[in-house]
C-alpha positions in Angstrom: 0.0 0.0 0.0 1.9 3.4 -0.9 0.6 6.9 -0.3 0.7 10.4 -2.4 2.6 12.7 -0.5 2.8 16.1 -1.0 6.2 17.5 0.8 8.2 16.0 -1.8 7.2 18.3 -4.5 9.3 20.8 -4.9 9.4 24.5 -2.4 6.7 22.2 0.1 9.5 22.1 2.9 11.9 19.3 2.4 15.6 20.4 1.8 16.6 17.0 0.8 15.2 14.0 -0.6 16.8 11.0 0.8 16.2 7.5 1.7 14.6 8.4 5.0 12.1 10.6 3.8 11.2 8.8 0.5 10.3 6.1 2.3 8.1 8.0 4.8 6.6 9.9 2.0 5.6 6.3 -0.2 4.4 4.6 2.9 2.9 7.8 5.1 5.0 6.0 7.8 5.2 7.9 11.6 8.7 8.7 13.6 7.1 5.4 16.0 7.1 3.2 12.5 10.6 4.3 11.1 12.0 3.5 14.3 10.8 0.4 14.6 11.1 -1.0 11.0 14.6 0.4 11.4 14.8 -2.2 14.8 13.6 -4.8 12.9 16.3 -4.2 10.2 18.8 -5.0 13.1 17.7 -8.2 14.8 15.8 -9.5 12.5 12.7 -10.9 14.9 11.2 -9.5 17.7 8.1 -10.0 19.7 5.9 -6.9 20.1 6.7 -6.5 23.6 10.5 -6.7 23.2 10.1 -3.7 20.3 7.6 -1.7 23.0 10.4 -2.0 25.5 13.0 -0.4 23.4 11.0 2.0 22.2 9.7 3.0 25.6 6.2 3.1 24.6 2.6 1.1 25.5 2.4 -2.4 23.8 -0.8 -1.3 22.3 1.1 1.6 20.5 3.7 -0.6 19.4 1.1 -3.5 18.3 -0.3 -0.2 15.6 2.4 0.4 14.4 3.2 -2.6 13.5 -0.2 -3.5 11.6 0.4 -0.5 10.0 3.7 -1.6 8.9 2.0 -5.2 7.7 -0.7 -3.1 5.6 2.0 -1.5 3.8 3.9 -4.9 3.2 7.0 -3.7 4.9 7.3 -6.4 7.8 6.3 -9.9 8.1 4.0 -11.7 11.1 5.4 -15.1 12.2 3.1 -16.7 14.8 5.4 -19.1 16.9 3.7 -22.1 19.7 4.5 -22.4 22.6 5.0 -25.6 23.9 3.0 -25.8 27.2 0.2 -24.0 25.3 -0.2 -20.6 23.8 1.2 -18.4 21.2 3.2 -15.4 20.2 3.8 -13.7 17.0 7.7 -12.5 15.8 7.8 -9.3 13.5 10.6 -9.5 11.3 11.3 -6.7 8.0 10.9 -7.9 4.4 14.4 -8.2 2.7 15.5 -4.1 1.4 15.6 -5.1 -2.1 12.5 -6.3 -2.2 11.0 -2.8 -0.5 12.7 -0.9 -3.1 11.7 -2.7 -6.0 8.2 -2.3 -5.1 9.2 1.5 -4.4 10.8 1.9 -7.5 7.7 0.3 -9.4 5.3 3.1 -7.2 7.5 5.7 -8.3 7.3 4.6 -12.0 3.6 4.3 -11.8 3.2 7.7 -10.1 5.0 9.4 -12.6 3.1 8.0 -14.9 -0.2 8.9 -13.8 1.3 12.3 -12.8 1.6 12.8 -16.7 -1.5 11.4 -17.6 -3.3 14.0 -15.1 -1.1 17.0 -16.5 -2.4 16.1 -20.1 -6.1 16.0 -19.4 -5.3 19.2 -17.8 -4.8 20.8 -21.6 -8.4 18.7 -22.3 -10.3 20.2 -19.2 
């Protein structure tokens, strides 16, 4: 799932487009989201709680963030058993290459509807 976002266009308050900030911009992602797709980049698989821990924030908040980050197709959801009975479900981040393929494929398709809606602009 990507988003259209509007401080990448030119004079709309970004200084610098960079990997950081195209990436926020594509996926509408929150400081809470980068932060932890960015922990999951670095130890692979973590349980919710362990990412609410370091992250010093509420489970719940965490457990958002991460469906938010499944919508968009950026992580995966593993569910583990556990022996005596019960669950638990490890977050890990899809593989980089794969996120920016798919990127690169939004940007293309962007583009071309940008120029697409800039011609029927002439026809309007």
């Amino acid at each position: 799932m990507f988003f259209v976002c509007n401080n990448m266009m030119p004079n709309k308050g970004v200084e610098e487009i960079n990997c950081e900030n195209v990436v926020e911009c594509l996926y509408d992602l929150s400081e809470l989201d980068k932060n932890i797709l960015s922990m999951l980049g670095e130890d692979k698989e973590l349980r919710s709680s362990e990412l609410a821990e370091k992250v010093d924030k509420d489970q719940s908040t965490v457990y958002r963030s991460l469906e938010r980050l499944l919508e968009c197709g950026l992580v995966y959801k593993e569910k583990e058993t556990i022996r005596n009975g019960g669950y638990y479900f490890l977050y890990s981040r899809r593989p980089l290459d794969n996120i920016k393929e798919e990127a690169l494929e939004c940007i293309d398709q962007w583009y071309e509807d940008m120029k697409e809606a800039i011609q029927e602009i002439e026809e309007v």
